[in-house]
C-alpha positions in Angstrom: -0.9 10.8 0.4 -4.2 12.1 1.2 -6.7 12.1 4.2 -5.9 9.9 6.9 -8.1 8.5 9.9 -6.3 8.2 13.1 -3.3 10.1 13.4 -1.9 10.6 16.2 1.8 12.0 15.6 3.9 12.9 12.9 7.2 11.6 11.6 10.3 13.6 10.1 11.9 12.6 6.7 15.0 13.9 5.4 16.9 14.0 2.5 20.2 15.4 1.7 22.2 15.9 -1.5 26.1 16.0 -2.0 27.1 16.6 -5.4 30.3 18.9 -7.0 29.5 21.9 -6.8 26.8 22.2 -4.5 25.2 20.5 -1.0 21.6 20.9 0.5 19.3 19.2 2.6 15.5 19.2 3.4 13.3 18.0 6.6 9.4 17.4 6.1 7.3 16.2 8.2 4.1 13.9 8.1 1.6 11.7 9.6 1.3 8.3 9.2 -2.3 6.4 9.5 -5.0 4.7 7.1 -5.9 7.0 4.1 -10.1 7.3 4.1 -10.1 7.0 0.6 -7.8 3.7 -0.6 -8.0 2.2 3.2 -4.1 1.7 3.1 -1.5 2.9 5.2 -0.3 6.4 3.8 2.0 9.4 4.7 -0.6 12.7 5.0 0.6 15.3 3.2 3.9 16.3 3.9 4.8 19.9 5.1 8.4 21.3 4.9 9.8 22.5 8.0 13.5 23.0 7.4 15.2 23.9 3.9 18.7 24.4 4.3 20.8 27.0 2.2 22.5 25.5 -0.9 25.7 25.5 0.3 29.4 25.1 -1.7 30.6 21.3 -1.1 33.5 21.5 0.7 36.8 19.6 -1.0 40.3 20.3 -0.5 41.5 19.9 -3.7 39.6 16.5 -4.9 39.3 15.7 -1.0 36.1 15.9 0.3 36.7 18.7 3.7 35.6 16.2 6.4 35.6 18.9 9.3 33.4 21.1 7.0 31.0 18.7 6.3 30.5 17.6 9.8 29.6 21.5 10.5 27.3 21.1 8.1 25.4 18.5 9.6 25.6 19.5 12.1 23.7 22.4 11.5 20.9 20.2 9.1 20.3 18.1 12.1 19.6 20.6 14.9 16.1 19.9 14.1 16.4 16.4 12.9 16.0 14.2 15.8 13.8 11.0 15.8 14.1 10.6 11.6 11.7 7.8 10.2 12.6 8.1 6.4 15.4 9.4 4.0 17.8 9.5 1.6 21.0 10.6 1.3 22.4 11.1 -2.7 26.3 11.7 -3.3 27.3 12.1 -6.3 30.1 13.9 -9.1 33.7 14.4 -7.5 32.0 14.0 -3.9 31.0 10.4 -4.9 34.6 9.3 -5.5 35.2 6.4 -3.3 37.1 7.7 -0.6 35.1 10.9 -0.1 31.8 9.3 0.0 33.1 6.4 2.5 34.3 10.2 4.7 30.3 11.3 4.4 28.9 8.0 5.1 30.7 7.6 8.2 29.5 11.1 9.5 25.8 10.7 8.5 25.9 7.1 10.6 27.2 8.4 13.2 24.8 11.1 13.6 21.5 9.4 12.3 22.7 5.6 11.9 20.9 3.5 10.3 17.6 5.8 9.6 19.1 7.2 6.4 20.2 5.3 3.2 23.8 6.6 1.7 23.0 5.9 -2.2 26.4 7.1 -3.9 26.9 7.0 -7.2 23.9 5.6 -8.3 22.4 7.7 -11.8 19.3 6.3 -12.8 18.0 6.9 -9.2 18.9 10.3 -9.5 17.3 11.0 -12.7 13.7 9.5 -11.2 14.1 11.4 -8.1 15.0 14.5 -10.0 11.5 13.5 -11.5 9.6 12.8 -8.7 10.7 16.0 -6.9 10.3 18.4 -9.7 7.6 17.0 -11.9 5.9 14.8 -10.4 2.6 16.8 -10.2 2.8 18.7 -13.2 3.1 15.3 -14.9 0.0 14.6 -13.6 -1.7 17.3 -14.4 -0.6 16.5 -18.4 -1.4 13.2 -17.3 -1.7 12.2 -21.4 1.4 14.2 -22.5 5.3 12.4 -22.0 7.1 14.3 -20.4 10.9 14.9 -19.9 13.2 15.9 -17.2 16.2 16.8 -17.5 18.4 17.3 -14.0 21.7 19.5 -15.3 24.6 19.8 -12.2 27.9 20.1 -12.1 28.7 16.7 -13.6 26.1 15.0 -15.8 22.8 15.4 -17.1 19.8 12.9 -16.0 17.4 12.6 -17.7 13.7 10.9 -17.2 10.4 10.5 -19.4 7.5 10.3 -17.8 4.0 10.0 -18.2 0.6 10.6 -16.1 3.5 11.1 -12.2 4.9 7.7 -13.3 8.4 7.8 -14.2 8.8 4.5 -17.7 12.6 5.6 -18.4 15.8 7.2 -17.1 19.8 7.4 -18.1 22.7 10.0 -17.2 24.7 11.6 -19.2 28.5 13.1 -18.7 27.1 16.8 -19.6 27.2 19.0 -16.7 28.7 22.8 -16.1 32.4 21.9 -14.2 34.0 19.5 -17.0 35.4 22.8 -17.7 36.4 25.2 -14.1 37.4 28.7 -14.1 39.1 31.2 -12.1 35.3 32.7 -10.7 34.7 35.7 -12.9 36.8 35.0 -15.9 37.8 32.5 -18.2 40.9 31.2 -17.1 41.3 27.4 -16.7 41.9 26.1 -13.4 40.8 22.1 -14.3 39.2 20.0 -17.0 37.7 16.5 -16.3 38.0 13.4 -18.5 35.0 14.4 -20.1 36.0 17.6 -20.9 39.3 16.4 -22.6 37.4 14.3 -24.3 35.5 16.8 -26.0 38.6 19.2 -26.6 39.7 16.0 -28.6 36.5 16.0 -30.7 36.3 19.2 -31.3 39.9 18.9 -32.5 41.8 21.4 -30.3 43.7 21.9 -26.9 43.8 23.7 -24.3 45.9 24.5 -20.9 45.6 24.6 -17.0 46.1 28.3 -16.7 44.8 29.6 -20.3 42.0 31.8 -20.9 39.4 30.1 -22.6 38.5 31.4 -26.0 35.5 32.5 -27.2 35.1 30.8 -30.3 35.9 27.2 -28.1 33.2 28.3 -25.7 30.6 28.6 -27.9 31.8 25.1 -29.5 31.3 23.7 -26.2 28.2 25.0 -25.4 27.1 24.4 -29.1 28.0 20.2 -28.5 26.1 20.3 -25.3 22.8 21.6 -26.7 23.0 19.3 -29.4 23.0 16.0 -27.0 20.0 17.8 -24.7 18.7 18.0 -28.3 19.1 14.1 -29.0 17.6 12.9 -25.2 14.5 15.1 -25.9 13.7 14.1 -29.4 14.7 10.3 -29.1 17.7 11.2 -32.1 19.8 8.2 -31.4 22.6 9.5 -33.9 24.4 11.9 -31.6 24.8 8.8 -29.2 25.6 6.7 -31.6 28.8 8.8 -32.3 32.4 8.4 -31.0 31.6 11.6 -28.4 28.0 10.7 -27.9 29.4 7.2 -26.3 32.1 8.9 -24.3 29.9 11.4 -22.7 27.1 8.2 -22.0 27.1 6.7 -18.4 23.8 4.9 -18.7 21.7 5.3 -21.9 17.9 6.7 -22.3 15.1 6.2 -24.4 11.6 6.7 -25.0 8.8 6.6 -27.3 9.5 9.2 -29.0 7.8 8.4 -32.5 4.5 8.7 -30.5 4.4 12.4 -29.3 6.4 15.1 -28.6 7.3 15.4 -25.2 7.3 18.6 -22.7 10.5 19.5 -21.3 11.5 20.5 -17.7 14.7 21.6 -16.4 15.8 21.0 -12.7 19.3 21.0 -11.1 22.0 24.1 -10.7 21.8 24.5 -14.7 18.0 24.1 -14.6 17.6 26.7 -11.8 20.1 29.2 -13.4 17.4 28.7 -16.7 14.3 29.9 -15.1 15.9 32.7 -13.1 16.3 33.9 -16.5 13.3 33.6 -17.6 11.8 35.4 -14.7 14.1 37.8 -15.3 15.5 37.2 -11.7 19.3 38.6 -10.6 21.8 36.0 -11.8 25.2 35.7 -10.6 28.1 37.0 -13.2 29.2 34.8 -15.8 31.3 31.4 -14.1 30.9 32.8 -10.4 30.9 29.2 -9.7 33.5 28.3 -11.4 32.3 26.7 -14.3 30.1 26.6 -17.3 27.1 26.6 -15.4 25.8 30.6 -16.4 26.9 30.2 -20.1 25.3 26.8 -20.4 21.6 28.0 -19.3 21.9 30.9 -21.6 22.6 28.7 -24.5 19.8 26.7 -23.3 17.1 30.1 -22.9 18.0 31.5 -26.6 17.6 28.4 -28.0 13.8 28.2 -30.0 13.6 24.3 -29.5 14.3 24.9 -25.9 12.3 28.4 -25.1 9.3 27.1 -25.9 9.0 24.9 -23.2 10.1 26.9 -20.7 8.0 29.8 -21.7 4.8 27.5 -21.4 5.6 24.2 -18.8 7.0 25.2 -15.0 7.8 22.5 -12.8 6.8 23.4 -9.0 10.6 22.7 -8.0 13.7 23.3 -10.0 17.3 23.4 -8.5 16.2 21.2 -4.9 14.7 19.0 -7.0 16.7 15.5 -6.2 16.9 16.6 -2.7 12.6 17.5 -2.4 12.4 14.0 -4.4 14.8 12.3 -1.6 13.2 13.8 1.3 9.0 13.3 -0.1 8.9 10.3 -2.8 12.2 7.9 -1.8 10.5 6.0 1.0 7.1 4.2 0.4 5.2 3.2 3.6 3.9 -0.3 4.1 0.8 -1.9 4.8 -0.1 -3.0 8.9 -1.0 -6.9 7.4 3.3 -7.3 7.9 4.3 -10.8 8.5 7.4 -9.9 11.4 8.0 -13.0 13.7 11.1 -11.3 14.6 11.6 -7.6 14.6 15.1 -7.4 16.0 16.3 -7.7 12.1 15.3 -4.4 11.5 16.5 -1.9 9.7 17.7 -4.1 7.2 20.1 -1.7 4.6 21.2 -2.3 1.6 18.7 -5.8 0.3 19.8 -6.6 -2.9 16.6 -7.6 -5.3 17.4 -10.4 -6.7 14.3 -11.6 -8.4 10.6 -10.0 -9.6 8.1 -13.1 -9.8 4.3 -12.6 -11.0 2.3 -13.7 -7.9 1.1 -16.5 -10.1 4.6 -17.5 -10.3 5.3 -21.2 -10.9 7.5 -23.5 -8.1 10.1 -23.8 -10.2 10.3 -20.0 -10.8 10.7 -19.9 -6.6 13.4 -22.4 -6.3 15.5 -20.8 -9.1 15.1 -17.0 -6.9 15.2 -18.8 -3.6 18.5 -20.8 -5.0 20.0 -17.2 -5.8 19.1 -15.9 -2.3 21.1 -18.8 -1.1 24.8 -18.3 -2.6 24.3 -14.9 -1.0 25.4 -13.9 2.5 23.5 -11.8 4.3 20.0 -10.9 2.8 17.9 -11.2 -0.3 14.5 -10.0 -1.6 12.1 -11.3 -3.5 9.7 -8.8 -5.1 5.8 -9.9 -5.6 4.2 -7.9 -9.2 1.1 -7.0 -9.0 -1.4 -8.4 -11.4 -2.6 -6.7 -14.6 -5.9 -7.3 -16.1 -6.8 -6.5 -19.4 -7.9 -3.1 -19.4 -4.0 -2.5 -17.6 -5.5 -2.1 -14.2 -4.3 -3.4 -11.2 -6.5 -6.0 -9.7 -6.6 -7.6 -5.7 -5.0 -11.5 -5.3 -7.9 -13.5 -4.7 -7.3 -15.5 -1.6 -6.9 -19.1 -3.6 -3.9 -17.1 -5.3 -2.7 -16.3 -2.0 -2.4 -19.7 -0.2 -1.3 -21.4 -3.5 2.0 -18.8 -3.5 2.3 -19.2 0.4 2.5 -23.2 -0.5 4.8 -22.8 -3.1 7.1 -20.3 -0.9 6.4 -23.2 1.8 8.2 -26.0 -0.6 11.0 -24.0 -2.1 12.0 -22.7 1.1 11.9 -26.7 2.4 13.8 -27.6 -0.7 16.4 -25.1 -0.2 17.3 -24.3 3.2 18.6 -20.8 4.0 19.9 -19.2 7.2 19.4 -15.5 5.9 16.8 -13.5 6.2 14.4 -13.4 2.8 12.5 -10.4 2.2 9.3 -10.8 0.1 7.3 -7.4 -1.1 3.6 -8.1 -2.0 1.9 -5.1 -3.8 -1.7 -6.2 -1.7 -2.7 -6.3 1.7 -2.2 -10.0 2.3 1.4 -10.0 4.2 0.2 -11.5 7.0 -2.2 -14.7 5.4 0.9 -15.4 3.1 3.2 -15.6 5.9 1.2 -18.2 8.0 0.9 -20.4 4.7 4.4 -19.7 3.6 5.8 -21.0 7.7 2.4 -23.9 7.7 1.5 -21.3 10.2 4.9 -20.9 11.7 6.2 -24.4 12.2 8.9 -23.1 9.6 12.4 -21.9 10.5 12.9 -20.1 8.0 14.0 -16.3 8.6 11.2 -14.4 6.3 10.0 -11.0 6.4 6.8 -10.2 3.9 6.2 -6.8 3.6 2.8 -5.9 1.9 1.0 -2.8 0.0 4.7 -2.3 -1.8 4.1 -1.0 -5.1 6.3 -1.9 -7.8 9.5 -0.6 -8.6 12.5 -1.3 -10.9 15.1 -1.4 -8.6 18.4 -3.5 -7.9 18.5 -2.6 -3.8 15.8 -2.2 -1.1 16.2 -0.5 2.4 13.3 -1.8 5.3 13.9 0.6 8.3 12.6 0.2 11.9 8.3 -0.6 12.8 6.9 2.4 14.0 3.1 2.3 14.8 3.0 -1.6 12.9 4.4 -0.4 10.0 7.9 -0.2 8.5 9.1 2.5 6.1 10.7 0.8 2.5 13.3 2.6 0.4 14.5 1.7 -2.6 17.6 2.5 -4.9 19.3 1.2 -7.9 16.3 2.6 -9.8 16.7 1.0 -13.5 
């Protein structure tokens, strides 16, 4: 993002986030054109024009409300015609198979295939909890590691970062509604798995309909401070243990033994934390029905904890996975794109299936072209960018890129494929690798090469429409 040369109209991205206790969505909008300063296609800075109130996700029972939700959308798109770019994130009890197959079907048929529906996928949700909270304050301690933490309803995701660029990420089964209350009081109205599973460590039991005791509440609380503990000082012990493995759904580390990190706080549970220490009006305790109050006050008194929240504030807190969605999800390409056939597009759901250095041997491209071809459907290939020495990114020289366009040439010759391939290349050489990879389009083959794509760990890409001669480029299954 930065100054662009030639814009001539904007575009509108949105993003929208389902999770179990709470729904939002965002709208921004911005150009699209060459930035002055790299010379590659960029978005301008983007400018929020629509932020929806945080709204109760509506279930009946474990049910998702389908009628409820469609008002709801309803209501987010009055102003979201003509969308080049989002995401869509479901997650917790919404992300149960049948209820997000209910939201899917109502976001496609309002938006089709402009928006990506990413359900249940953690790690993504931990870097766009990142992206959207921290990114520039990460940047601004560009020599410090710094650590996320996104606390909902659910889980915990947490990501280390360092200088806007997100190294690691995992998600964790602590969240405010393993344990839901009569709003106001105590009483239990439901436990989750995960919360059973703690009453079992913790060596007690407890009802549908009891009042939850004191004494087990601070327990709770006590067992969920130490794991935020043990993600934020790289302690592997806690994980290590019976309750640490049960409440792990994808694991995290960093480096912890060369700093310590900073430590944001974003989600419900992070939002709740720096009302507090604004001394902001906060709800009663478990107005929502859950732990959510109780758990940022444990996390406020706490001296390990206090001291980064009295001295780092991220610039978004509780909208952080939906601002990350709607403003970091979707890169842009470059306008060198090799497209002989643009009716393909928007191609959803691309599964990666290998990451090749551009100096890549043939072998190396028969072996991902041979995986591309037990698939049906679709397959990507992604290009890295080369590294020098010093760790800096450095152009392809054009030998480089007629010797990979050759080699694409004789695998895809060796290993015919009636599928469309996708290649990302992190440089502005789509188009010249194209020609060589077709012999300058006496080839058959079905390929797409997408340029200026930086590099992502990812399992899944999303490569919507052309506008303007470029294509926007989502990715998910962030690992």
């Amino acid at each position: 993002m930065g100054n662009l040369q030639g814009v001539q109209e904007q575009v509108k991205m949105i993003g929208m986030d389902f999770g179990s206790t709470t729904s939002s969505a965002m709208i921004a909008v911005a150009g699209v054109g060459m930035n002055s300063v790299t010379g590659r296609m960029a978005f301008s800075a983007p400018e929020i024009v629509y932020r929806s109130k945080v709204e109760f996700t509506p279930f009946k029972g474990t049910e998702i409300d389908t009628d409820a939700i469609a008002k709801l959308l309803d209501t987010w798109l009055e102003t979201g015609e003509n969308i080049f770019s989002g995401g869509v994130i479901i997650t917790g009890l919404a992300a149960l198979r049948n209820n997000a197959e209910h939201i899917a079907a109502l976001i496609k048929a309002r938006i089709g295939q402009a928006v990506i529906a990413t359900v249940d996928d953690p790690n993504l949700e931990s870097w766009l909890a990142f992206m959207g909270c921290v990114a520039l304050l990460s940047r601004h301690y560009k020599h410090e590691t710094l650590i996320n933490l996104d606390i909902g309803g659910g889980t915990t995701n947490p990501a280390a970062g360092q200088n806007g660029q997100v190294k690691s990420t995992g998600c964790f089964y602590i969240g405010a509604r393993h344990f839901q209350f009569t709003p106001g009081t105590y009483q239990v109205t439901g436990i989750s798995e995960y919360g059973y599973a703690i009453l079992k460590h913790l060596n007690t039991s407890i009802n549908i309909g009891d009042i939850l005791p004191a004494a087990l509440l601070e327990q709770i609380l006590d067992l969920y401070l130490q794991g935020l503990k043990a993600l934020t000082s790289g302690n592997t012990a806690f994980f290590d243990a019976s309750i640490g493995k049960a409440l792990c759904q994808t694991p995290f580390t960093f480096s912890s033994h060369i700093q310590t990190p900073l430590v944001t706080f974003s989600g419900g549970v992070g939002e709740l934390i720096y009302k507090f220490a604004e001394k902001e009006s906060v709800p009663d305790t478990t107005f929502f029905g859950d732990l959510g109050i109780d758990l940022a006050k444990k996390i406020i008194s706490d001296p390990y904890f206090s001291q980064h929240i009295s001295n780092v504030r991220p610039e978004n807190m509780g909208r952080a996975t939906v601002y990350g969605l709607t403003l970091h999800n979707t890169e842009i390409s470059g306008a060198t794109l090799f497209l002989p056939d643009t009716s393909a597009l928007p191609l959803n759901d691309v599964p990666i299936v290998a990451r090749l250095d551009i100096t890549c041997d043939l072998d190396e491209l028969i072996n991902a072209i041979s995986v591309v071809a037990q698939r049906s459907g679709k397959a990507c290939i992604q290009m890295l960018p080369i590294i020098n020495a010093e760790d800096l990114v450095i152009a392809a020289t054009l030998i480089q890129i007629k010797a990979l366009g050759q080699k694409i040439h004789q695998a895809l010759s060796t290993l015919t494929i009636d599928l469309p391939l996708v290649i990302l290349v992190p440089g502005n050489f789509g188009k010249a690798l194209g020609n060589y990879a077709t012999d300058w389009g006496t080839s058959s083959a079905k390929l797409m090469i997408i340029d200026e794509i930086p590099d992502r760990n990812a399992q899944f890409v999303n490569i919507g429409s052309p506008y303007r001669g470029v294509v926007p480029v989502s990715f998910y299954g962030i690992y």
